[in-house]
Each structure stands twice: as C-alpha cells, then as structure tokens.
N, C-alpha and C positions, 0 to 999 in steps of 0.2 A: 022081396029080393032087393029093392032099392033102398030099405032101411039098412040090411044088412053093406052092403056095398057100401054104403054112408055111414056106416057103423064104423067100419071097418079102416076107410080110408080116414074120419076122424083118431082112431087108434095109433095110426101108423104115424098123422102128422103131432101126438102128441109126443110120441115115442122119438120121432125127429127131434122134437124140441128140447124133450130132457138129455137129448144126448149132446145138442150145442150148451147148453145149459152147463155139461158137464164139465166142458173146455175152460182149461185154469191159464192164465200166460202170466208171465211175472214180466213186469214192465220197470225198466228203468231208466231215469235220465242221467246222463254219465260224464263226466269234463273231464276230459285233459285227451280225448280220441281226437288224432287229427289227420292220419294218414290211410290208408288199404291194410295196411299193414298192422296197425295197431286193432281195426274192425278184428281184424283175422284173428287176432291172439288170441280173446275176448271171445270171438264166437267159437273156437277149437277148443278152448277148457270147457266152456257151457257146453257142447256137442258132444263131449266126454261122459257125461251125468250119464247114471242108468235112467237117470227118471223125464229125462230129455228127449220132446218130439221134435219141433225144430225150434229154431233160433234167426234171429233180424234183426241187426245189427245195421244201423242208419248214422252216416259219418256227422251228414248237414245237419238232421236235428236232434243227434247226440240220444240213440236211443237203444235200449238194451232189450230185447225179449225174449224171451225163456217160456215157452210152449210146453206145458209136462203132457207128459201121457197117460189114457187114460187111468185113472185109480192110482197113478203116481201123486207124492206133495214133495215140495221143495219147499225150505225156508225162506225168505226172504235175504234174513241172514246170512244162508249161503250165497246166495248171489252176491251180494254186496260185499262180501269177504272174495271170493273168485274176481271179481271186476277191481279190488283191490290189490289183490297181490297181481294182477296183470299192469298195475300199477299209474290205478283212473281210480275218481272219486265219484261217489254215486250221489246225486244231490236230490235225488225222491225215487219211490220206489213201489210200487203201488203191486195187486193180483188185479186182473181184467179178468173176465168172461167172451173173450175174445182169442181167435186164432194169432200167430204170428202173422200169415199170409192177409187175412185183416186186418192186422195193425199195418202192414204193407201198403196196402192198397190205397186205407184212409190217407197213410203221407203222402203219399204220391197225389192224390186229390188237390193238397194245397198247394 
C-alpha cells in the first residue's frame, strides 16, 4: 500500500511540474514608459490578446510581461509591434518559463 501511495504521489508531483514547465511569459524591456498612464496603454492592448493570461507591467525597471495561456503562442514579434504602436521601443525581448505573478515577486525582491 505504501508503494502505491508513493507511486502515486510521485506521479502527481511530476504531473505538477510539467504543467509549470508549460507556463510561457514573453518578457520585455521597454524605454520611453514613464508615467501610470502610459503602464496602462501597454498593459490594455496586451490584455486584449485571445492568447493572454495576464500581463505586469513594471514603470521603475521598464518591464513588459505577457503570460499566454495555456496551449496559446504569441510571437515575439507581436509584442514588440503592440508596445510599438503604443508608442515605446522594446530594447530585449526574451520567452521565460515563468509566471507574470513570478516575474512580480522577483522585482519586488530587489
């Protein structure tokens, strides 16, 4: 009975893992954000996307994330065209294996 129980709970934490594993976030660094207001634009076009979980939007260290959902893809491209016609330059642009809510946290850390 104790294999099984350990069977089982092994199963379950790999099954946990492939599903963070799954989590895509499009990350970007972004110039020319300086106000509340300009966050807002930026994060209301991203929050538009069908393929949009959420979105974190960081003024002080100029930060852009895009959270898809699951078995969504976004391009890179897209974003960086949407952060452009909001009318900000993206200066890197990276996919993480991280939440929005995690990208969060980390900043707040420093």
């Amino acid at each position: 009975m104790k294999k099984i129980i350990t069977l089982s709970l092994f199963a379950l934490s790999l099954a946990a893992g492939s599903a963070q594993a799954a989590v895509q976030t499009i990350k970007a660094e972004v110039n020319g954000m300086v106000c509340a207001f300009c966050a807002q634009g930026i994060e209301k076009k991203l929050r538009a996307m069908s393929q949009t979980k959420d979105v974190y939007v960081n003024l002080k260290h100029k930060i852009v994330a895009v959270e898809l959902k699951e078995g969504q893809s976004m391009s890179q491209d897209t974003v960086k065209d949407l952060v452009k016609d909001a009318g900000y330059d993206v200066t890197h642009i990276e996919t993480v294996n991280q939440t929005a809510q995690e990208i969060k946290a980390s900043i707040r850390k420093d």
